[in-house]
TORSEKOL-391756 format. One line per field, with one value per residue (C-alpha): x, y, z; residue in three letters. Coordinates in steps of 0.2 Angstrom, whole numbers, always signed. Layout:
// TORSEKOL-391756
xx	X;...
yy	Y;...
zz	Z;...
residuo	ALA;...
***
This chain:
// TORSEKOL-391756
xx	+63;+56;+42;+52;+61;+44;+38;+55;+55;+37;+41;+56;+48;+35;+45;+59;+48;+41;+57;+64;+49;+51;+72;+66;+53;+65;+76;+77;+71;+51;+37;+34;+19;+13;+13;+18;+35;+38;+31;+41;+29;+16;+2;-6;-10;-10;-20;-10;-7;+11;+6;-1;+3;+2;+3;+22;+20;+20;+8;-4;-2;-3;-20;-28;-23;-16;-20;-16;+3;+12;+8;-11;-13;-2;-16;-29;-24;-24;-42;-43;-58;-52;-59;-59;-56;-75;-82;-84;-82;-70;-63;-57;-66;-56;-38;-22;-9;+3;+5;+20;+19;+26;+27;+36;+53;+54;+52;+46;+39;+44;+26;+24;+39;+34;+17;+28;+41;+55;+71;+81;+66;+62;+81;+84;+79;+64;+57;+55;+48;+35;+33;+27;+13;+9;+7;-1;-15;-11;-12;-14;+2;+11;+3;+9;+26;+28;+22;+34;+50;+47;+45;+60;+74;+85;+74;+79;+88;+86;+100;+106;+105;+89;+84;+93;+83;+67;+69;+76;+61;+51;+61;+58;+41;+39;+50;+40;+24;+30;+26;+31;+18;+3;+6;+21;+24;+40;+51;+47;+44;+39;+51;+42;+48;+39;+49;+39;+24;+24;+23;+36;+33;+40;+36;+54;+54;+66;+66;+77;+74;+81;+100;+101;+87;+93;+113;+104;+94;+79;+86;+71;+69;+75;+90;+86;+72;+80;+73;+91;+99;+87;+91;+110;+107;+95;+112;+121;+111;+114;+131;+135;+121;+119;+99;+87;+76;+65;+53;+38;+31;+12;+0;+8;-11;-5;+12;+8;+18;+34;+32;+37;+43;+55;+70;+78;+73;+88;+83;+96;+86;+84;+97;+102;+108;+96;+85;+95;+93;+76;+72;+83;+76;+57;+51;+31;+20;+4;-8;-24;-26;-37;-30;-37;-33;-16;-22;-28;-38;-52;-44;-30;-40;-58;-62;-62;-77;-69;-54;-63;-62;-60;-49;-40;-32;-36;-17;-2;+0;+3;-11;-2;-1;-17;-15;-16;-19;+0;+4;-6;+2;+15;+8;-4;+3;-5;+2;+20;+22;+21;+32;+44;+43;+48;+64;+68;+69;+82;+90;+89;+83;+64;+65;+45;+47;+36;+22;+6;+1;-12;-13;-23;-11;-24;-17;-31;-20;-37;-33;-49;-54;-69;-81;-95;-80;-72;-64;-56;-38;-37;-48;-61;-60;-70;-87;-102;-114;-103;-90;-98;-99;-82;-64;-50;-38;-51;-44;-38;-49;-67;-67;-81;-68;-57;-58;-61;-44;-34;-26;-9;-9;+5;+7;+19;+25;+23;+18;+35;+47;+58;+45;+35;+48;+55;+37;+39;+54;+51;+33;+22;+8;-8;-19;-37;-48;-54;-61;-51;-54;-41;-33;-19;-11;-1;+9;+16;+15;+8;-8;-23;-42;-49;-33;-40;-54;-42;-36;-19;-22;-8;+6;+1;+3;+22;+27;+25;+24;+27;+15;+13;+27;+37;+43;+39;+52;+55;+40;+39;+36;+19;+11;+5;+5;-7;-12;-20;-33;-44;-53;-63;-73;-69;-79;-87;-89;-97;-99;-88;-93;-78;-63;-51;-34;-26;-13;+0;+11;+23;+18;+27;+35;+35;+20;+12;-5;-18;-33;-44;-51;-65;-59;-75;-90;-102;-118;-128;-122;-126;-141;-137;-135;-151;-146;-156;-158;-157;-169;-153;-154;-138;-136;-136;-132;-136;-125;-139;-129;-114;-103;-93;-78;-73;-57;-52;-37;-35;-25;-20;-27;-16;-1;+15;+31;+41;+34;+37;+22;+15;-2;-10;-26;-39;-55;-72;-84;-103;-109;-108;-114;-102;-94;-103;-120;-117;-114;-129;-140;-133;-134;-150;-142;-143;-127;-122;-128;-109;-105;-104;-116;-111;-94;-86;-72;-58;-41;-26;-12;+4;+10;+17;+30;+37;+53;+56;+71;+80
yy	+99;+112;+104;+92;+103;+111;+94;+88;+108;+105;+86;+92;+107;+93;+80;+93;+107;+99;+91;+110;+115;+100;+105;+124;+117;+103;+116;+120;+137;+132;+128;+111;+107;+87;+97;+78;+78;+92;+85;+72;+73;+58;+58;+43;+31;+14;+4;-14;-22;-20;-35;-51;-70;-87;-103;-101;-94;-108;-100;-99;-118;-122;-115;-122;-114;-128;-125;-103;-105;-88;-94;-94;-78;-69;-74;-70;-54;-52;-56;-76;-85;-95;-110;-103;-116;-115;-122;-104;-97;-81;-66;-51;-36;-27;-34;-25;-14;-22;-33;-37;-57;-55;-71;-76;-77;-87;-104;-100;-113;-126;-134;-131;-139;-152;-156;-159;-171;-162;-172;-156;-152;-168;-174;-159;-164;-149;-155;-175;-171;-160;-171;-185;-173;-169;-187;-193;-179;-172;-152;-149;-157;-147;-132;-133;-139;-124;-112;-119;-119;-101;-98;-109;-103;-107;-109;-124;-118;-123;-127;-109;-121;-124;-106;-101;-114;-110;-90;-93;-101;-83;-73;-81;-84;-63;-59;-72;-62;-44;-36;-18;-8;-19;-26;-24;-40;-36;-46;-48;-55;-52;-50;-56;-50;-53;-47;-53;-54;-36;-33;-26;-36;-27;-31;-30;-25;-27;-16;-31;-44;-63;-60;-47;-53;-70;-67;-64;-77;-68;-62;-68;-64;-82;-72;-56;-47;-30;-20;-12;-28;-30;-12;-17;-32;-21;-10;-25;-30;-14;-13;-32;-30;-12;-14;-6;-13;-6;-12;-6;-7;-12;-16;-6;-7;-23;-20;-13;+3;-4;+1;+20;+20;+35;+20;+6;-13;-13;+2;+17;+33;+37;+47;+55;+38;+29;+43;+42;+23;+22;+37;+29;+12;+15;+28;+22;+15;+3;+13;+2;-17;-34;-32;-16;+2;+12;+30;+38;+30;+39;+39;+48;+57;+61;+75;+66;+57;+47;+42;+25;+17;-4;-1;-19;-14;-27;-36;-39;-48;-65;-60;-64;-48;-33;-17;-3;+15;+23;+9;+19;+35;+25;+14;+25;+33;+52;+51;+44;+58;+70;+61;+62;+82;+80;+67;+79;+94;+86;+75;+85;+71;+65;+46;+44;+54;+41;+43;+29;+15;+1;-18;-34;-47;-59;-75;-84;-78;-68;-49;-40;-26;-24;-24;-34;-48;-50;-68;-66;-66;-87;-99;-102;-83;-84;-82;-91;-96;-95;-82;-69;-78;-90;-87;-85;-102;-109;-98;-83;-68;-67;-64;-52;-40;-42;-26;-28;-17;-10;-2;+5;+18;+28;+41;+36;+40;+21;+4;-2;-9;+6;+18;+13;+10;+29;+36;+24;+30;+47;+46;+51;+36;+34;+21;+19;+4;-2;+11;+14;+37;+46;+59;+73;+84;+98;+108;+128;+146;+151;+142;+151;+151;+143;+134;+117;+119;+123;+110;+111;+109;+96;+107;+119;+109;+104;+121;+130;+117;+99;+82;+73;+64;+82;+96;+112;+124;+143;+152;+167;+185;+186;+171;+154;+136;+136;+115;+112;+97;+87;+71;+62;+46;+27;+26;+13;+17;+27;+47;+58;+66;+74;+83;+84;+89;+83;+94;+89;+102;+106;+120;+134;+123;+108;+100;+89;+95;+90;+96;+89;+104;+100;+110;+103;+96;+90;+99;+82;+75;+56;+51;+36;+21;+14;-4;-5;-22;-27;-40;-51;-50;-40;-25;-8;+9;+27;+39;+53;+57;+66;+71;+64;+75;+88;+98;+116;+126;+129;+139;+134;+151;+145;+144;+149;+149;+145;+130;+113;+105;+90;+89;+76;+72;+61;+58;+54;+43;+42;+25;+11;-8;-18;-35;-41;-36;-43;-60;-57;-54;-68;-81;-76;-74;-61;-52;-50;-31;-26;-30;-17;-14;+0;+6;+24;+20;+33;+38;+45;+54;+53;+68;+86;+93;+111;+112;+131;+138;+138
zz	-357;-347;-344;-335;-325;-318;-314;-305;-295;-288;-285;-274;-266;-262;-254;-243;-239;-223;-218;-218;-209;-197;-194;-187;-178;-167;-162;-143;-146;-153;-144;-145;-152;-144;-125;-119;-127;-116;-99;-87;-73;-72;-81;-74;-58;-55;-46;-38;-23;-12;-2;-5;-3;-11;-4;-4;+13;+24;+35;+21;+16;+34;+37;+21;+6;-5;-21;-26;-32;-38;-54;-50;-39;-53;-65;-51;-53;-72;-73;-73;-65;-51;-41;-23;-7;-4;-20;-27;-43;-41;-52;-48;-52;-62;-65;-55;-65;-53;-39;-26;-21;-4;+4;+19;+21;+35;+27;+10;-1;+9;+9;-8;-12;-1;-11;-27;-17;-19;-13;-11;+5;+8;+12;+23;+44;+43;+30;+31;+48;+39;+26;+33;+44;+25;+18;+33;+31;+48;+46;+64;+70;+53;+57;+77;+71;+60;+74;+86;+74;+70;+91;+95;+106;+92;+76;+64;+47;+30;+21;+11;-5;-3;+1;-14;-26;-19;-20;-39;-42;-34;-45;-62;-58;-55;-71;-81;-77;-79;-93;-95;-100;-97;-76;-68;-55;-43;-34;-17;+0;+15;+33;+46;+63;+79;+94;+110;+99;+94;+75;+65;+48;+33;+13;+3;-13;-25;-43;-51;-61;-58;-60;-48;-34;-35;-30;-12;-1;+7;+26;+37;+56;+58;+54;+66;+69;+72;+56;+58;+52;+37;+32;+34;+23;+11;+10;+7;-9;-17;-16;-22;-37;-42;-39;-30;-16;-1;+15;+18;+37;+40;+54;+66;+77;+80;+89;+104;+103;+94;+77;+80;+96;+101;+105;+93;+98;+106;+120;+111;+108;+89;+83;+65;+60;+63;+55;+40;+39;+43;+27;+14;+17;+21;+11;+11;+26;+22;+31;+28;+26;+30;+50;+51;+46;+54;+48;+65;+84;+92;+106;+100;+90;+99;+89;+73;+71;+56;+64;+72;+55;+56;+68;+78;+93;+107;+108;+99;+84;+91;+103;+118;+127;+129;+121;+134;+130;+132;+119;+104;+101;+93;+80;+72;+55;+61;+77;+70;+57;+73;+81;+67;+69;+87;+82;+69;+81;+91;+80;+63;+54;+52;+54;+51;+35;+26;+11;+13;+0;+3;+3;+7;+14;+7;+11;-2;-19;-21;-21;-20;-10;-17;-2;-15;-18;-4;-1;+17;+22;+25;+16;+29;+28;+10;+9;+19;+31;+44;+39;+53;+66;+66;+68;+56;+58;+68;+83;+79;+76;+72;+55;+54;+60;+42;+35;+15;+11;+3;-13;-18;-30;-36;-48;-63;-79;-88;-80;-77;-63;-65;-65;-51;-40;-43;-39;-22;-18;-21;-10;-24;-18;-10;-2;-2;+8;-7;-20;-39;-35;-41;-30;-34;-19;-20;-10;-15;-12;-25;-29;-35;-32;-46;-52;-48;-62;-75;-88;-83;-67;-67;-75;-63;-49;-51;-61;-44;-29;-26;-28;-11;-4;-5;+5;+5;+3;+13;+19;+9;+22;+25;+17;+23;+10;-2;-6;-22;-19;-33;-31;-42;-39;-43;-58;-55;-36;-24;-24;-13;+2;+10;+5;+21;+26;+42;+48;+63;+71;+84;+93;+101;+116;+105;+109;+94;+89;+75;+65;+51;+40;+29;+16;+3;+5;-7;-7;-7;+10;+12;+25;+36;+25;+18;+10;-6;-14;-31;-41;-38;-19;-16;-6;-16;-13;-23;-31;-29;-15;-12;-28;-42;-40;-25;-28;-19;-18;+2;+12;+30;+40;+55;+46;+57;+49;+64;+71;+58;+51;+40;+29;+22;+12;+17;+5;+11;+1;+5;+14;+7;+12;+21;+15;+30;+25;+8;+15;+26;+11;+0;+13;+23;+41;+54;+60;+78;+82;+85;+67;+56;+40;+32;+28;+21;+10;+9;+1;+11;+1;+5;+16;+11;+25;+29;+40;+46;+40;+56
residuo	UNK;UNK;UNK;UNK;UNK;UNK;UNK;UNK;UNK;UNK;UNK;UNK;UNK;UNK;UNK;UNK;UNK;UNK;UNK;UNK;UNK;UNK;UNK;UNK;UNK;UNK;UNK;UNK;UNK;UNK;UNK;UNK;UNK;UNK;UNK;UNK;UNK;UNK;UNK;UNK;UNK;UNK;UNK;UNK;UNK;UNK;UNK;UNK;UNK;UNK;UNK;UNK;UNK;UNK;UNK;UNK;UNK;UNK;UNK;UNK;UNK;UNK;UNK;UNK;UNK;UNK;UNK;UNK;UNK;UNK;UNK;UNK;UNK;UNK;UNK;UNK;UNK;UNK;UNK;UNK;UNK;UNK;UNK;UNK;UNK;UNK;UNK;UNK;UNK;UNK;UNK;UNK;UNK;UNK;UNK;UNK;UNK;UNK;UNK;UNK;UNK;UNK;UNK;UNK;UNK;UNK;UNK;UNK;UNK;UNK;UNK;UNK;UNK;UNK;UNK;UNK;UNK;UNK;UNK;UNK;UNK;UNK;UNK;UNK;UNK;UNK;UNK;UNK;UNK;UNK;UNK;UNK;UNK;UNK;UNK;UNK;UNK;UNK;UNK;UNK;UNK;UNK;UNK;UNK;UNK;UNK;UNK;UNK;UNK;UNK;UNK;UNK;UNK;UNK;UNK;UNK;UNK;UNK;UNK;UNK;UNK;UNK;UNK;UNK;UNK;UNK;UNK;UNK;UNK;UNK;UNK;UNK;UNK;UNK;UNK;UNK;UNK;UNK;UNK;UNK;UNK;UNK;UNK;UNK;UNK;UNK;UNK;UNK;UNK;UNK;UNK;UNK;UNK;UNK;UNK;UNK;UNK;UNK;UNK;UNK;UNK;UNK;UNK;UNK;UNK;UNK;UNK;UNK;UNK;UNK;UNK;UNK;UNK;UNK;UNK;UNK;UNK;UNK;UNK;UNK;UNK;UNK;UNK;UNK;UNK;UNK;UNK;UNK;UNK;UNK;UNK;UNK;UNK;UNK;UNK;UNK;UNK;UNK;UNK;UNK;UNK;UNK;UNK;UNK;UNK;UNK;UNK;UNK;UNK;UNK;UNK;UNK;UNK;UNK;UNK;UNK;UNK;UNK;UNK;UNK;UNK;UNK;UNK;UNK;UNK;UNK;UNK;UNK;UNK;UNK;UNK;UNK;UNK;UNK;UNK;UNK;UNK;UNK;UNK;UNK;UNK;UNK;UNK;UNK;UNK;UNK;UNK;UNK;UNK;UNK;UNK;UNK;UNK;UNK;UNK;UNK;UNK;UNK;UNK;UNK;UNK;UNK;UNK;UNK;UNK;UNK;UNK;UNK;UNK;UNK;UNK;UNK;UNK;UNK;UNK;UNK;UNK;UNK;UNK;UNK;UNK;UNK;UNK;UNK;UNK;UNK;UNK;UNK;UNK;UNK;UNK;UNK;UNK;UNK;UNK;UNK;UNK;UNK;UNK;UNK;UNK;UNK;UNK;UNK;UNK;UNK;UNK;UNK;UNK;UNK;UNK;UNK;UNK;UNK;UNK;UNK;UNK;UNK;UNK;UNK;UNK;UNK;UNK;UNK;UNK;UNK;UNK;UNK;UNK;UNK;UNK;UNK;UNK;UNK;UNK;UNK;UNK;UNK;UNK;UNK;UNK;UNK;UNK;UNK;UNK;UNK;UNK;UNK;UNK;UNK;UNK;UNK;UNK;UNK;UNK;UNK;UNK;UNK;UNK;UNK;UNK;UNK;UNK;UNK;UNK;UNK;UNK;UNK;UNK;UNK;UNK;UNK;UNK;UNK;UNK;UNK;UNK;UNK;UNK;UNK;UNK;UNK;UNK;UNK;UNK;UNK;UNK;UNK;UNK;UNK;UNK;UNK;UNK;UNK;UNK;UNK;UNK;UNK;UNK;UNK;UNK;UNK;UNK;UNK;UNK;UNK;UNK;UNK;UNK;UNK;UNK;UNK;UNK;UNK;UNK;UNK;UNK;UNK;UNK;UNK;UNK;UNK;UNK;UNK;UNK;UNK;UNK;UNK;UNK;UNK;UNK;UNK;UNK;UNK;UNK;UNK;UNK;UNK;UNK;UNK;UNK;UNK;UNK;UNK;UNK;UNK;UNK;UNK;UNK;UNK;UNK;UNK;UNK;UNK;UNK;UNK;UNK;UNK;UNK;UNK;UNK;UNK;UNK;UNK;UNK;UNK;UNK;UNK;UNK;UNK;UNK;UNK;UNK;UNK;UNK;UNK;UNK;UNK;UNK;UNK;UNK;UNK;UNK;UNK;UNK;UNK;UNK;UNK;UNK;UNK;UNK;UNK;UNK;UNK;UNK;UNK;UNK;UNK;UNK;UNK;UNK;UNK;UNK;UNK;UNK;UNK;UNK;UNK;UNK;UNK;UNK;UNK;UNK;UNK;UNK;UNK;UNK;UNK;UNK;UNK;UNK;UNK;UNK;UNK;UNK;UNK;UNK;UNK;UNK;UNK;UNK;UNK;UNK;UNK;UNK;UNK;UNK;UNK;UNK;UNK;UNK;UNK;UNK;UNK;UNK;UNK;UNK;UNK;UNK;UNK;UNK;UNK;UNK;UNK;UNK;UNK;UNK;UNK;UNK;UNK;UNK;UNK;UNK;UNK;UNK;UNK;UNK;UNK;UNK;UNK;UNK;UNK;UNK;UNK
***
């Protein structure tokens, strides 16, 4: 009988023992032992594109892409092989973690629906008329149609039925291909406003799912195009559905000084309303894509020798009016966050307040920055003989001047609608042109030498300042902000060359000022480009130069604390061969001397702000 007793003590000291130890140890007064459980800061980025389309955007369709559906550039995107216009094979390199399928508003899936001989289209006036261009194989006269019923006086509607079919259809198509935790696809489209030409396209993104997103019809600059009337509408959506949505801006280089001008489209000067508005609803600039990149101009920036970088800016967007030089200053992203210090002084609120992400506005369905697989903007924008030497549409611009760009990458807990919209929202995103290097920024007072290195570089970073996309807070007596950088490269991409951080500033009489620091610089700096070639004929390049990571802790040494400031990171890579000279190589042609060979891709961070106290 005691025998037992001792085996049934041991057996029962056996079982409860680590369930007691367990109950002292979840306690809120342990240290917790799995240092995750303890951490709500991300951990990790995610690569994706904020703005691409299928041939559900009518201009798209129009100029030749008939076959990429949502359901084929979603799969694009997850890594299928792909039949391209050209005859091609084509597969992304790496699959995106996310992807927004912004197509136009204006008209959306029309065509498409059109294609399928959908009576619902097909019955209303628009749509016979540009059904029978369709069956009569006349995409020239559907194309000028198109063009002329977006330009019209007074623009010919669809039916709201329609719409609202069509854009359920969008939103259980994005729902069916989201997948939390493996790729994220969001709701979306894109607003495409064109007042006199001048670009002031915005992607909206929705967080939602189909029962939210589809109680809405897309508002489309048929319907205005005063980006103040979208944010109303934006407004409006919210407060009927409970959701979340947001615009992003992009290619203000192409809207010949509208994008951040200093008065609304309808002439009033910007005041703390529209501040507020333009804040809460616009929280990210794309600062890079296939129209060329928005970061800086050399002729606002002449001391910056990086700062002419793919750079369009000859018109407007419709290309109906020249660009001249007073028009600048305000549609570059550098200059606009300068601008927003000013607006801020007078108005107290910043309005241009905005982080930067990255997209293509590929209008193929193939979203691939990568400058060894690039396949254009429109089809006769895919790869060939030609490709350098014609012109995108057939008359619009040459397409050597398409800039192989870009990427959004945000920093977020999981890979999921809810958790990469709260990182957008709260600014914590970069862009890059086209490389996968992971970059973190800073901002505190408290940073030390040396803290970069350290394996808890991260904890570090949020315990005793803010990521980028924040604001600073008081300037301590006596000290200046201390910005904690580290950078290391796309892993299967090129070496870093160039740590920078671009500071704008108001000075003492409140004139806007800039520098670019090189705060590190790889000890292996990059000679000018020599393209080496492979056994299979394609253009190369050597990581012997510069380095694989770069990161400092750097203190600004002109730091006042009364005048208001921004700071951003922007990432140098060492040379690497153009798309253009891939297609050179491939297809055995000479390029036109003004056509570039060699191109440096880079990162920009999203901004870190100080505001006096004052």
């Amino acid at each position: 009988m005691m025998r037992i007793i001792y085996c049934t003590t041991l057996f029962s000291v056996a079982l409860f023992a680590p369930l007691q130890a367990a109950s002292v140890f979840a306690g809120g007064n342990e240290t917790v032992y799995s240092k995750p459980v303890t951490q709500s800061h991300p951990q990790q980025v995610f690569f994706g594109d904020t703005h691409a389309h299928s041939n559900n955007s009518p201009d798209s369709f129009s100029f030749g892409n008939l076959s990429q559906s949502p359901d084929l550039v979603y799969r694009y995107a997850l890594g299928e092989t792909m039949d391209a216009h050209n005859g091609m094979k084509t597969r992304i390199g790496r699959p995106l973690d996310f992807l927004v399928l912004s197509d136009h508003a204006e008209y959306i899936g029309m065509f498409a629906r059109i294609v399928d001989e959908d009576p619902m289209v097909t019955a209303t006036e628009l749509g016979g008329r540009w059904a029978k261009f369709y069956q009569a194989g006349d995409f020239a006269n559907l194309a000028a149609d198109f063009v002329a019923s977006l330009s019209a006086e007074v623009p010919p509607r669809v039916p709201n039925e329609v719409r609202a079919d069509i854009w359920a259809d969008v939103a259980r198509m994005g729902d069916y291909y989201n997948r939390p935790g493996v790729f994220t696809a969001f709701n979306s489209y894109e607003w495409t406003s064109m007042p006199e030409g001048n670009n002031l396209h915005r992607v909206v993104i929705f967080k939602d799912d189909h029962d939210k997103v589809s109680q809405v019809v897309p508002f489309s600059a048929l319907d205005s195009d005063d980006p103040e009337d979208l944010w109303s509408y934006l407004a409006d959506y919210e407060d009927k559905t409970g959701g979340e949505v947001m615009s992003i801006a992009h290619n203000g280089n192409l809207s010949n000084g509208v994008m951040f001008a200093s008065e609304t489209l309808s002439g009033d000067p910007l005041d703390a309303d529209y501040a507020r508005r333009r804040m809460r609803w616009e929280p990210l600039y794309e600062v890079t894509q296939v129209k060329g990149d928005g970061e800086a101009h050399a002729w606002l920036s002449p001391d910056d020798p990086y700062a002419d970088y793919e750079t369009w800016d000859k018109t407007n967007v419709a290309r109906t009016v020249d660009k001249k030089p007073e028009m600048l200053q305000f549609e570059y992203a550098r200059s606009a966050l300068q601008w927003g210090l000013t607006h801020e002084q007078s108005t107290g609120f910043n309005p241009f307040q905005f982080g930067f992400i990255g997209g293509t506005d590929i209008h193929t369905g193939f979203v691939d920055p990568d400058e060894a697989n690039f396949f254009g903007k429109f089809p006769d924008s895919e790869p060939s003989d030609e490709r350098t030497s014609n012109r995108m549409a057939g008359a619009l611009w040459p397409n050597w001047r398409l800039a192989a760009s870009g990427y959004a990458a945000i920093w977020a807990q999981e890979n999921t609608r809810e958790s990469l919209f709260a990182a957008m929202k709260r600014r914590e995103t970069y862009a890059t042109t086209g490389s996968r290097m992971t970059v973190r920024f800073f901002g505190g007072w408290d940073y030390k030498a040396g803290d970069e290195s350290r394996s808890d570089m991260t904890d570090i970073g949020y315990n005793r300042g803010v990521p980028m996309g924040g604001v600073l807070g008081e300037a301590r007596s006596g000290t200046s902000p201390r910005f904690m950088v580290a950078a290391t490269r796309d892993p299967e991409g090129a070496n870093l060359e160039k740590l920078q951080v671009v500071k704008g500033w108001l000075d003492a009489q409140g004139q806007r000022r800039e520098k670019v620091f090189d705060i590190e610089v790889s000890p292996r700096p990059a000679p000018e480009l020599e393209v080496l070639m492979t056994i299979e004929g394609r253009p190369a390049y050597s990581n012997e130069y510069g380095s694989p990571q770069l990161a400092k802790v750097w203190e600004d040494p002109e730091f006042d604390a009364r005048l208001p400031a921004v700071y951003y990171v922007r990432v140098i890579e060492i040379p690497i061969p153009r798309w253009s000279t891939h297609d050179a190589a491939y297809f055995g042609v000479e390029l036109d001397p003004q056509i570039p060979k060699s191109t440096r891709e880079r990162a920009y961070t999203s901004p870190i702000w100080y505001t006096p106290a004052d």
